[in-house]
C-alpha positions in Angstrom: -1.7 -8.9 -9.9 1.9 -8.5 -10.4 4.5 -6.4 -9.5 5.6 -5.0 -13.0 1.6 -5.0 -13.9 1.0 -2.5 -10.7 3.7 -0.5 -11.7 2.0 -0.3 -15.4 -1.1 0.8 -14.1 0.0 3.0 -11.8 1.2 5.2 -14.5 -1.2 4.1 -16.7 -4.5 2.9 -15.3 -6.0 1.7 -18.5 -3.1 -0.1 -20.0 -4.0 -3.2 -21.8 -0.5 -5.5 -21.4 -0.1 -8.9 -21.0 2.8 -9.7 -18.3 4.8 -12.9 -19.0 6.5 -14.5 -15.7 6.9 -11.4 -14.2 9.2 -10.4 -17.1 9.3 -6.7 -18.3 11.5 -8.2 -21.3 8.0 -9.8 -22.4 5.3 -7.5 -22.5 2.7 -7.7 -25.1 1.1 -4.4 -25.3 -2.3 -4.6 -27.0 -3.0 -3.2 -30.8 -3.0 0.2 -30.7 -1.7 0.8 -26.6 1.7 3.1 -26.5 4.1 1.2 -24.8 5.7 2.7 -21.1 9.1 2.3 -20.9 11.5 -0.3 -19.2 12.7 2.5 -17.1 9.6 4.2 -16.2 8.0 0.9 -15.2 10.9 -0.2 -13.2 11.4 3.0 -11.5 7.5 3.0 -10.9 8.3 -0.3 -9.0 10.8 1.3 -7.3 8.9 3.5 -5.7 5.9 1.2 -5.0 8.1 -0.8 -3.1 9.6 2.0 -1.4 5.8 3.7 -0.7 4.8 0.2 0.5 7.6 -0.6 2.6 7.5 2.8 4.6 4.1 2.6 5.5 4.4 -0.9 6.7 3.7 1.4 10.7 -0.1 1.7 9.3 -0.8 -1.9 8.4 0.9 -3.3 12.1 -1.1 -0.8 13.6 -4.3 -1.6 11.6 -4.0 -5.2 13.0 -3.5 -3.6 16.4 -5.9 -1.5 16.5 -9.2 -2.4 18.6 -12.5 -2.5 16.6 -14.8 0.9 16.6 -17.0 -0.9 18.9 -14.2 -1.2 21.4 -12.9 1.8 21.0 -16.3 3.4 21.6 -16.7 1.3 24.4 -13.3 2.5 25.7 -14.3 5.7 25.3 -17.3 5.7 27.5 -16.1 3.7 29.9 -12.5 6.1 30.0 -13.7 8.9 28.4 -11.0 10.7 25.4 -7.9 10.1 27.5 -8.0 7.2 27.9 -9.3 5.9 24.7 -6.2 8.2 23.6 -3.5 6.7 26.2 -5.1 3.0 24.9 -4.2 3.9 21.0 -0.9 5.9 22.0 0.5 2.0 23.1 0.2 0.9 19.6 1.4 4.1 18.1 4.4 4.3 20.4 4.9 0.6 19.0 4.8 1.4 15.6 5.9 4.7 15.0 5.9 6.6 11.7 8.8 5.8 9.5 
């Protein structure tokens, strides 16, 4: 999907638009579908970027992250605190914005 059709359908979820090359000055909105504006889509985009790009902490961290088994396993074996002192290295690593 593209960027300017996310940003449609994040206002809208059931647009019906065809997106040209990734061109807002293209759109084809289907019979009967009222049109979003350039602005509104663009400034939706904006801020999908913006959302994405601040909470690039939780997909590192996702990678990072040892599988439930694993963790369960570390906690058994370590008990809370150290399962805890295991996923505060990552954390620490990748802190919130």
């Amino acid at each position: 999907m593209t960027d300017i059709l996310n940003s449609i359908l994040a206002i809208r979820s059931t647009a019906k638009v065809t997106v040209i090359d990734e061109n807002i000055n293209t759109l084809i909105w289907d019979d009967g579908e009222i049109p979003i504006s350039k602005e509104d889509i663009l400034a939706k985009q904006v801020q999908l970027k913006t959302e994405y790009t601040n909470n690039s902490y939780q997909r590192n961290r996702k990678q990072e992250y040892p599988s439930i088994a694993d963790q369960l396993d570390d906690l058994y074996h370590n008990g809370i605190d150290g399962w805890k002192a295991s996923i505060k290295i990552i954390k620490d690593k990748y802190p919130k914005g």
